[in-house]
C-alpha positions in Angstrom: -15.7 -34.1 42.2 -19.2 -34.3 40.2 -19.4 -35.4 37.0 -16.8 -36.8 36.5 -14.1 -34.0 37.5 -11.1 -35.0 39.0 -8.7 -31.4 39.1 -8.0 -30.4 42.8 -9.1 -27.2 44.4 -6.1 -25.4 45.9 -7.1 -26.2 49.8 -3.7 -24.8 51.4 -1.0 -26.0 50.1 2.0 -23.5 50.1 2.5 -22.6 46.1 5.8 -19.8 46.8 7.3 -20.4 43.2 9.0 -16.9 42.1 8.5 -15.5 45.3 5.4 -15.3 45.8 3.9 -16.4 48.7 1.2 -19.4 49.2 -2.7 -18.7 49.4 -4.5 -20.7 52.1 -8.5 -21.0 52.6 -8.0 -20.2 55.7 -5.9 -17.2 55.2 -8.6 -16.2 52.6 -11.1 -16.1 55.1 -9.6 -14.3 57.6 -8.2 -11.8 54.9 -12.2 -11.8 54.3 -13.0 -10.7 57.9 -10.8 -8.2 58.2 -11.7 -6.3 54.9 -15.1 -6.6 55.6 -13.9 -5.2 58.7 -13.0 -1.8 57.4 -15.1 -1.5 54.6 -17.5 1.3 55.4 -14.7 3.4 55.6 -12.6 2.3 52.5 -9.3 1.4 54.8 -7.0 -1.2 54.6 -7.5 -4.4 56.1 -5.5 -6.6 58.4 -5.8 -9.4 59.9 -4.1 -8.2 63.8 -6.4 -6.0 64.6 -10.2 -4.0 64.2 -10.2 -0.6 62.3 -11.1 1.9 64.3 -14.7 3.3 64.4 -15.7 5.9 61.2 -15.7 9.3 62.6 -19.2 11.2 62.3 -17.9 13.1 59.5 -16.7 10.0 57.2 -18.9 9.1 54.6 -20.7 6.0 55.3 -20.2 3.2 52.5 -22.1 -0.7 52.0 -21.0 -3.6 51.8 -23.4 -5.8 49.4 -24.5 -9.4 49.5 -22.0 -10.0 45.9 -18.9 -9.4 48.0 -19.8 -11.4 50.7 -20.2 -14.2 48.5 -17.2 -13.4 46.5 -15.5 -14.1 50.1 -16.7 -17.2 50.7 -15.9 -18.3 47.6 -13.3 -16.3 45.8 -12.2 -18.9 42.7 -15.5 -20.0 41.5 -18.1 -17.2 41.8 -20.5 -17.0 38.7 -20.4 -13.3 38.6 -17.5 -11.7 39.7 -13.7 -13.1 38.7 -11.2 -14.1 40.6 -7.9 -11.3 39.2 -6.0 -10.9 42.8 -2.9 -12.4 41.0 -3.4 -10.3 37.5 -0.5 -8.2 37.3 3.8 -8.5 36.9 4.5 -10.8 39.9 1.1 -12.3 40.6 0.5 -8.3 41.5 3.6 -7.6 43.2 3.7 -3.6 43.8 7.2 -3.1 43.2 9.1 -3.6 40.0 12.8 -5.2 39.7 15.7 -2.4 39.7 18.2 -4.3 37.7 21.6 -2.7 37.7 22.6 0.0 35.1 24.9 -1.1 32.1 24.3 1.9 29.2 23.7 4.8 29.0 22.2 6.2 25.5 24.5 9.3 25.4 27.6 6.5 25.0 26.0 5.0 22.2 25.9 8.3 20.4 22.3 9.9 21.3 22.2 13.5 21.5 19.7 15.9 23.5 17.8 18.7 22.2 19.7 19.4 19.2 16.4 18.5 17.4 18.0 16.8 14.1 20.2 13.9 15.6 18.2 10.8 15.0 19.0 9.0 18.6 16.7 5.7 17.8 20.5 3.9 16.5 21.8 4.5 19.9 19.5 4.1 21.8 18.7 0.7 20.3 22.4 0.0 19.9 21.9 0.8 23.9 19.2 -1.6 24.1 20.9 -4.1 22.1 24.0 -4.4 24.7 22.2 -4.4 27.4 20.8 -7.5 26.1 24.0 -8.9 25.7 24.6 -9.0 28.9 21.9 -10.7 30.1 19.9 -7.7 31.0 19.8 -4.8 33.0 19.2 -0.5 33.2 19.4 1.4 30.1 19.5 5.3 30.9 17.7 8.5 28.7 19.2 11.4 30.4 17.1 14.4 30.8 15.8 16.4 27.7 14.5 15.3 24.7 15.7 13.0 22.0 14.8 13.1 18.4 13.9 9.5 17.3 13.3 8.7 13.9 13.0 5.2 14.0 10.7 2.6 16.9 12.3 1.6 19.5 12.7 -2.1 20.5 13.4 -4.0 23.3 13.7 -7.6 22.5 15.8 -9.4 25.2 14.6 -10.0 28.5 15.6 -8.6 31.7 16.3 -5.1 29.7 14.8 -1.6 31.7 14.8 1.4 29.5 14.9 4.4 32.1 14.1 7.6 32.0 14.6 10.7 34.3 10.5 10.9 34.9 7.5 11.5 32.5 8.4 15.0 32.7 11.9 15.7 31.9 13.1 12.5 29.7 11.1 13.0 26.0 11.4 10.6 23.1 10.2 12.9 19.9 9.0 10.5 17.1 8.8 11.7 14.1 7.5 8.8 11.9 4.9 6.8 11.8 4.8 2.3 11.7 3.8 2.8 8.1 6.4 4.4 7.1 8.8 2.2 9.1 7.5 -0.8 8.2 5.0 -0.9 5.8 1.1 -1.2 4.9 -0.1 -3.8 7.5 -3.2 -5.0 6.5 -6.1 -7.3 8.2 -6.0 -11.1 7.8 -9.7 -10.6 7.9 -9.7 -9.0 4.9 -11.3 -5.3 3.9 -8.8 -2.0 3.5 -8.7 -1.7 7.0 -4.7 -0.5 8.8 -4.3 -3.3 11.6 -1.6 -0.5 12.9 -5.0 0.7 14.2 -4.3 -2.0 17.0 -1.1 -3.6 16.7 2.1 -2.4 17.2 4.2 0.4 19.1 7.1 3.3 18.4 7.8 1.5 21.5 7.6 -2.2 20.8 8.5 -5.1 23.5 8.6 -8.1 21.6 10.9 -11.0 21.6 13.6 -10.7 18.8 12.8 -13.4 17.0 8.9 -12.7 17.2 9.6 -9.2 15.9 11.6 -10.5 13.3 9.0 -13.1 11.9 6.2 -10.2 12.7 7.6 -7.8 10.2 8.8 -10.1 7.6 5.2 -11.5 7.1 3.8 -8.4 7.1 6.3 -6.6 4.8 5.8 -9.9 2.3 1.3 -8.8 3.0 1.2 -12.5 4.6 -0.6 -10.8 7.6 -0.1 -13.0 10.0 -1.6 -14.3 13.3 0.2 -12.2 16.4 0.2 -14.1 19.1 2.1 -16.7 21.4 2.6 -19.8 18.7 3.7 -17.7 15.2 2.5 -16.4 12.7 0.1 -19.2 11.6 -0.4 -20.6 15.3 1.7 -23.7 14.2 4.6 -23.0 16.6 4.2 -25.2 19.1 4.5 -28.8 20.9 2.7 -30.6 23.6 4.7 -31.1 26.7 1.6 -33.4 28.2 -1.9 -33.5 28.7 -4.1 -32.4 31.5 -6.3 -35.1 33.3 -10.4 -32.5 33.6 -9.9 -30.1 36.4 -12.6 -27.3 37.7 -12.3 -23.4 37.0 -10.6 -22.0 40.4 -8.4 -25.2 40.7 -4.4 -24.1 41.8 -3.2 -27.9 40.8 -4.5 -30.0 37.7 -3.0 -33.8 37.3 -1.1 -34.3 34.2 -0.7 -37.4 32.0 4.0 -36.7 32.4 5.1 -33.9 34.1 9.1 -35.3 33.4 9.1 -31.4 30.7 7.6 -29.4 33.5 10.1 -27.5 35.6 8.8 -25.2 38.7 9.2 -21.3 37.2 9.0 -22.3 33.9 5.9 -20.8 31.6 4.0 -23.1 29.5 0.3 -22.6 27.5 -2.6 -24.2 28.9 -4.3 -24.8 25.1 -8.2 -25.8 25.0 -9.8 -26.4 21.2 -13.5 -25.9 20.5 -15.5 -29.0 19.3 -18.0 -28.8 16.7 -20.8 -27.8 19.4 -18.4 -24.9 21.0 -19.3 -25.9 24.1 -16.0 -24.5 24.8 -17.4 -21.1 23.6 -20.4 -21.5 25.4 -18.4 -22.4 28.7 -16.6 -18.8 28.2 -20.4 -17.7 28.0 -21.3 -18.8 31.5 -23.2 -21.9 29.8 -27.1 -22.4 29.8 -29.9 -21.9 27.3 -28.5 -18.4 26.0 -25.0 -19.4 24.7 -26.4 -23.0 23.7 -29.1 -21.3 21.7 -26.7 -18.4 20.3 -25.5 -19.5 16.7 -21.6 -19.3 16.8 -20.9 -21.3 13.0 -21.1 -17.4 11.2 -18.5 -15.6 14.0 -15.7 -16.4 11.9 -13.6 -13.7 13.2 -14.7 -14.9 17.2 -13.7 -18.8 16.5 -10.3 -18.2 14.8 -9.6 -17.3 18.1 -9.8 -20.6 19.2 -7.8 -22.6 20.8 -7.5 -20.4 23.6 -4.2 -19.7 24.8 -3.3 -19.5 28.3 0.2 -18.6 29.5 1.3 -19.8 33.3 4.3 -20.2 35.6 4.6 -23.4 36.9 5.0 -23.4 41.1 4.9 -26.6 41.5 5.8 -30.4 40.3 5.0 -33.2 42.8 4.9 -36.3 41.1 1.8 -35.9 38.5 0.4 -33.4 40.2 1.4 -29.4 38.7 0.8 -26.0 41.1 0.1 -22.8 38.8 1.1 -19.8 39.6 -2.9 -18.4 39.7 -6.1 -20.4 39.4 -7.9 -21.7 36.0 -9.8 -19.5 34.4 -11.9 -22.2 33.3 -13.1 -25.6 33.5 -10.7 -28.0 32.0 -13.0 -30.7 30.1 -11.5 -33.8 28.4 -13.5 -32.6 25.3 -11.2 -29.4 24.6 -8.2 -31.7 24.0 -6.3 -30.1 27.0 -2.9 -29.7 26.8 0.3 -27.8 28.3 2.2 -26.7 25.4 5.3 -24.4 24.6 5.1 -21.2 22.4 7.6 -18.7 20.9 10.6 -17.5 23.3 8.7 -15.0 25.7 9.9 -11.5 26.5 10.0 -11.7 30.6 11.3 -8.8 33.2 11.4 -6.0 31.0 9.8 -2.5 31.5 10.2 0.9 30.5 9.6 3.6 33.3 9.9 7.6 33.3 9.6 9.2 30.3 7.3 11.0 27.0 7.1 9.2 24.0 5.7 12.2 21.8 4.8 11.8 18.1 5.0 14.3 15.8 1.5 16.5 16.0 -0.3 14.9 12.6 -4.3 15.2 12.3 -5.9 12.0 13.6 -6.6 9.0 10.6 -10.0 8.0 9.6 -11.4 5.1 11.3 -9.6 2.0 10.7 -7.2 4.1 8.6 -4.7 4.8 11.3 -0.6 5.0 10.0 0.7 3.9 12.9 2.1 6.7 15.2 1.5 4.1 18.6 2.6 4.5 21.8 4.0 1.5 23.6 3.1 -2.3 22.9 4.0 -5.4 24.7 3.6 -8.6 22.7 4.4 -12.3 23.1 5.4 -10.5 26.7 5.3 -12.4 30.4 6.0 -10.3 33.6 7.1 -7.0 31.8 5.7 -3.4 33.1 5.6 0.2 32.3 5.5 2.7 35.0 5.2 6.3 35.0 4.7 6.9 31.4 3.1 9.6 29.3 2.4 9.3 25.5 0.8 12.4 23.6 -0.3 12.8 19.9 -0.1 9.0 19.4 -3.3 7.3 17.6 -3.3 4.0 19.5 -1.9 4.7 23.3 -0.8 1.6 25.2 -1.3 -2.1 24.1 -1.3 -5.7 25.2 -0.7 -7.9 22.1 -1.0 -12.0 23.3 0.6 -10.0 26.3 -0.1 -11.5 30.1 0.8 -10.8 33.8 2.2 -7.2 32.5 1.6 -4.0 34.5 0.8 -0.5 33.5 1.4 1.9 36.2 1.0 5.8 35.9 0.2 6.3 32.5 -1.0 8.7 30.7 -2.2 9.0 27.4 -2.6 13.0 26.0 -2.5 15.1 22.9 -4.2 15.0 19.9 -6.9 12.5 20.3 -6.6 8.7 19.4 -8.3 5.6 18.3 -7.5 3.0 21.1 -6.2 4.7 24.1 -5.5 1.3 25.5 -5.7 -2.1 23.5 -5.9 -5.5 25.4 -6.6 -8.1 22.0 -5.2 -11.6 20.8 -5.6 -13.8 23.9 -3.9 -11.3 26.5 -4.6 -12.4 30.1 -3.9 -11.3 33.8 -2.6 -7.9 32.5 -3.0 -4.9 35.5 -3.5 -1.3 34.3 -3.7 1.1 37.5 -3.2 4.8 38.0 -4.1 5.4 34.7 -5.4 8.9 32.6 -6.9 9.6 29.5 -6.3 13.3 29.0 -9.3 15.6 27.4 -7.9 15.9 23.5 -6.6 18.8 22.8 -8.3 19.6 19.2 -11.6 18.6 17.8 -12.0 15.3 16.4 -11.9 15.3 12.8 -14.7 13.9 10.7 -14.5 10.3 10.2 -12.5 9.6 13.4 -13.5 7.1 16.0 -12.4 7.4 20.1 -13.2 3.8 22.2 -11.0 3.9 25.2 -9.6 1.2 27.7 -10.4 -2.0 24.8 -10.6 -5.6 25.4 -11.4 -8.2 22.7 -10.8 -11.3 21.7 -10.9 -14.1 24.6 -8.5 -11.7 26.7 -9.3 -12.5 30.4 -8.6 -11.7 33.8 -7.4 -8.9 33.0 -8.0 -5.2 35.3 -8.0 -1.5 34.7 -7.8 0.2 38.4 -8.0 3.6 39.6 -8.8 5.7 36.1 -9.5 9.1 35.3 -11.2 8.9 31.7 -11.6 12.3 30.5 -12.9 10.8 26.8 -13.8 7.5 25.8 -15.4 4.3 26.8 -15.5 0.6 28.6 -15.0 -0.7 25.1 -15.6 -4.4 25.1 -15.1 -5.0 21.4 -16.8 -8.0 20.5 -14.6 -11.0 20.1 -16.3 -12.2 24.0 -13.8 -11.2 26.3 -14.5 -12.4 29.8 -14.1 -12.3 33.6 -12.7 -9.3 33.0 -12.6 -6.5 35.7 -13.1 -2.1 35.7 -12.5 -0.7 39.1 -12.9 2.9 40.8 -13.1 4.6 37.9 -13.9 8.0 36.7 -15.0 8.3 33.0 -16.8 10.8 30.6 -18.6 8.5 28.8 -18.3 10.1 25.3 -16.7 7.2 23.2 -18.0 4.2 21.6 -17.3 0.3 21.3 -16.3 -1.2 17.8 -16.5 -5.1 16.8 -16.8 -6.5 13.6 -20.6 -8.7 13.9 -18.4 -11.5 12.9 -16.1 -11.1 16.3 -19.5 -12.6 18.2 -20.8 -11.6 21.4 -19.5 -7.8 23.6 -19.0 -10.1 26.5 -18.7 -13.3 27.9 -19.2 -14.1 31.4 -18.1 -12.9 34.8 -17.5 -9.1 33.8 -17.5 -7.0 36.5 -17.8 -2.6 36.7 -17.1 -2.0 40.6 -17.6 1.8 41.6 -17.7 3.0 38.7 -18.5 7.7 38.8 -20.0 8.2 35.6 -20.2 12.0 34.7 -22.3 12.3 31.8 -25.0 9.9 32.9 -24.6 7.9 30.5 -25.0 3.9 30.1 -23.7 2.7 27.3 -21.1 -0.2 29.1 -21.4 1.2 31.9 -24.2 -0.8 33.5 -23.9 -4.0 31.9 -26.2 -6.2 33.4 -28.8 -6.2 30.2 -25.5 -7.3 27.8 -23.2 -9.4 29.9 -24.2 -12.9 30.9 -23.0 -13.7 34.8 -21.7 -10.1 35.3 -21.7 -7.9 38.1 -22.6 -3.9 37.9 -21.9 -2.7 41.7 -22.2 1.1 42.7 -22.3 2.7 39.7 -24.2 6.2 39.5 -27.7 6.3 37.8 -27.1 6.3 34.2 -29.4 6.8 31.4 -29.3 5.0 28.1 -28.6 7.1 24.6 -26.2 7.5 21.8 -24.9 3.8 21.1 -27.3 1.6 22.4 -26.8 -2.6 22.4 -29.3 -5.3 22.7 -28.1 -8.7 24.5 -26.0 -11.6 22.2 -27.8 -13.6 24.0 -31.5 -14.9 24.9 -33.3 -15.3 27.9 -31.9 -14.5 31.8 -28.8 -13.6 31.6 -27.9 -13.9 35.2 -26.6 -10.7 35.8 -26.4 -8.9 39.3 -26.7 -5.3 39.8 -26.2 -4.0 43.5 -25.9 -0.3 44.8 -26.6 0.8 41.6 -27.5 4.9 41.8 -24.9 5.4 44.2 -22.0 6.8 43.6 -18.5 5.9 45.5 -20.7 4.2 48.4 -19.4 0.5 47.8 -17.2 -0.8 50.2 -14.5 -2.4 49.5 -14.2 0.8 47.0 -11.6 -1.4 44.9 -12.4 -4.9 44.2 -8.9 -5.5 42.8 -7.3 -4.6 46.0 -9.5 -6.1 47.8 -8.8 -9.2 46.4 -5.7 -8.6 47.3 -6.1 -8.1 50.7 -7.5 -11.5 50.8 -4.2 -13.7 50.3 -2.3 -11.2 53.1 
């Protein structure tokens, strides 16, 4: 390869480690075909035979020029991301039903009495089921009085309920009360239970443990996959430079690396963050962009990639999905370990429902979250509604997770979703933010489906937004992707000046209805370097309004913009997945 590159583009060799079966170029191409096929009328594609003909009365979309390009070359486009693997299972649409072994009623919870405290046995529930290596814990119909968060710490462990709308959890305390003050590493009187945490917390026991120690002895700690102070970790080998988009990369000893095993791909900075700037889309913008003051945006560095391993053939290594970026001998590249992830876990058909309190002050929130995954690999949530909460759903360091029919409602809240601390290839689809229910106090802030620091590949498919906003919030997340998506645009983005730049590169908004008209992160293609703004409705620029991080052309596409549900493929997720069948 040029300059000096060695890494391999995947060219069709099968990759079917965990299941999942191989990509080809070929395949790709065809795939291509066959949804370009069908895309003026929004079907699916395959590859046996033509889509019949619109009828006269089918609205008529467009394909543009961006996703025939993105065809031809899915893994390395400068604008638009390659996330047809993001997801539990590399995207897989069905989730594990691992056998029942408790149910919470034999562990002493009680239904709709309204004074038994049923968090003991349902974590005593919880607990057992880890035990045994895993599998279904049951919430009966009604609701159950919970007193305490919930956690599920083993892998493998289900917590079921009878559906969103007849199994209830009813919280009625808050993370600060539970645990304590959390404050911010960063300093400043700020609550960091406004984004971290859950009444509903996956996290590996251990993690959990060493989480809530350091923050009950105010050593607030770093959250992600190597500890508290990012010093949990070992080198299993080095990687030999390798190309953004490449499946295999050549390592210096492979003799640690076992197919279906997850490791961290781990990339430093150097003194010039050309690392940063890579993460930037590179050029005279991020090289003239002064990073030395974004304290908050380079303790995020080393970036932190997790990924199953396929594949070992001698020194070569197969991922489980393509790099996200370049691997450059300059960033010290390296496959390391981490803390013991939380893998195969979900929680699926029930309300968690916290006590009715007035919402916090900005950056003042107690603590009454919804559900969390952190340090998590392959975990999921599915058909899940929380009400009254002040921070809805959240992604700590959390990758390849999928949120599926969920719902956040009630009172109003600070983050409906949170997506922070390095979380990559995470899927969020079929999901609502409900219209609040009371006025929002003075002092109170609403962003909406966040993303910060260095989080990438990650998706958010198929929303109603009733409140809120695209709120990239700062800390340069990048090839990121928002998707068929309905949204009042009535919130607004956060970021702390020293978090750096809204965006890095390859952020996409594909068919995006906007119902206020208006802009702010909607159409991005005046903020985000190398992005792609495609069929979103004319919008008109007021309340917050951002100037670009960056100098100079920012290389940004806008296509079939003024339009509104006229792009075809309607879904670029799912179109990307058409393009492996």
């Amino acid at each position: 390869m040029s300059n000096g590159y060695t890494g391999k583009a995947h060219t069709g060799n099968a990759h079917s480690g965990n299941g999942h079966s191989g990509i080809t170029r070929r395949s790709l191409l065809g795939g291509a075909t066959a949804v370009a096929a069908v895309a003026v009328t929004g079907g699916t594609a395959t590859a046996a035979a033509p889509s019949a003909p619109p009828s006269p009365s089918a609205p008529q979309g467009q394909v543009p020029a961006l996703w025939r390009e993105f065809s031809r070359t899915p893994f390395t486009h400068p604008q638009i991301p390659y996330v047809g693997r993001s997801g539990r299972g590399g995207g897989a649409t069905r989730f594990p039903r691992r056998p029942v072994v408790a149910d919470v009623r034999d562990y002493g919870a009680v239904a709709d009495d309204g004074t038994t405290d049923c968090a003991p046995a349902i974590n005593r529930a919880i607990a057992a089921a880890g035990r045994a290596g895993g599998g279904t814990v049951l919430i009966p119909p009604g609701t159950f009085r919970i007193d305490d968060l919930i956690r599920v710490g083993h892998s493998n462990v289900v917590l079921r309920g009878a559906g969103s709308d007849r199994t209830k959890l009813y919280a009625t305390k808050n993370l600060t009360e539970l645990i304590g003050v959390y404050g911010s590493r960063y300093g400043g009187d700020k609550s960091s239970w406004s984004w971290a945490g859950g009444l509903i917390w996956f996290c590996p026991t251990d993690r959990f443990t060493t989480l809530t120690t350091a923050i009950q002895a105010k050593a607030w700690p770093f959250e992600g996959w190597t500890g508290n102070k990012r010093d949990e970790w070992r080198t299993l080998t080095t990687v030999d430079p390798a190309r953004q988009g490449s499946w295999t990369v050549t390592v210096a000893d492979a003799s640690a690396l076992k197919p279906g095993s997850l490791v961290l791909l781990r990339l430093a900075d150097d003194t010039g963050h050309t690392l940063l700037e890579h993460m930037a889309g590179g050029g005279p913008g991020p090289e003239a962009y002064y990073w030395d003051d974004k304290t908050k945006l380079t303790s995020y560095v080393p970036y932190e990639w997790p990924v199953r391993i396929a594949h070992v053939r001698g020194r070569e290594v197969t991922l489980e999905r393509p790099l996200p970026l370049d691997v450059r001998p300059e960033w010290d590249p390296r496959l390391t370990t981490h803390v013991p992830e939380l893998t195969g876990s979900g929680v699926e058909g029930l309300t968690l429902e916290a006590v009715e309190t007035p919402q916090s002050p900005h950056l003042l929130d107690k603590g009454y979250n919804g559900v969390v995954f952190q340090c998590a690999y392959d975990c999921w949530a599915d058909d899940i509604v929380v009400r009254h909460v002040d921070n809805g759903f959240g992604l700590v360091a959390a990758s390849a997770c999928t949120l599926r029919r969920t719902t956040v409602a009630g009172r109003g809240s600070h983050h409906p979703y949170f997506c922070r601390e390095g979380s990559h290839d995470n899927l969020i689809e079929d999901f609502t933010i409900e219209q609040r229910t009371v006025p929002a106090p003075a002092g109170t802030q609403l962003h909406g489906i966040n993303v910060e620091g260095l989080s990438s590949s990650n998706v958010w498919s198929r929303g109603e937004m009733q409140m809120g906003t695209f709120d990239s919030h700062r800390g340069m997340p990048f090839a990121n992707v928002r998707t068929d998506i309905t949204v009042n645009n009535n919130g607004r983005h956060g970021g702390d000046a020293s978090a750096g730049p809204l965006f890095g590169a390859r952020f996409t908004h594909w068919n995006i209805r906007v119902t206020n008209a208006r802009a702010g992160l909607m159409k991005i293609d005046g903020l985000a370097p190398y992005s792609a703004t495609v069929g979103v409705n004319e919008v008109t620029e007021f309340d917050q309004t951002d100037v670009p991080d960056f100098t100079g052309d920012l290389h940004a596409r806008v296509e079939l913009y003024g339009t509104t549900d006229v792009v075809r493929p309607r879904n670029l997720y799912e179109a990307q997945r058409e393009l492996e069948r």
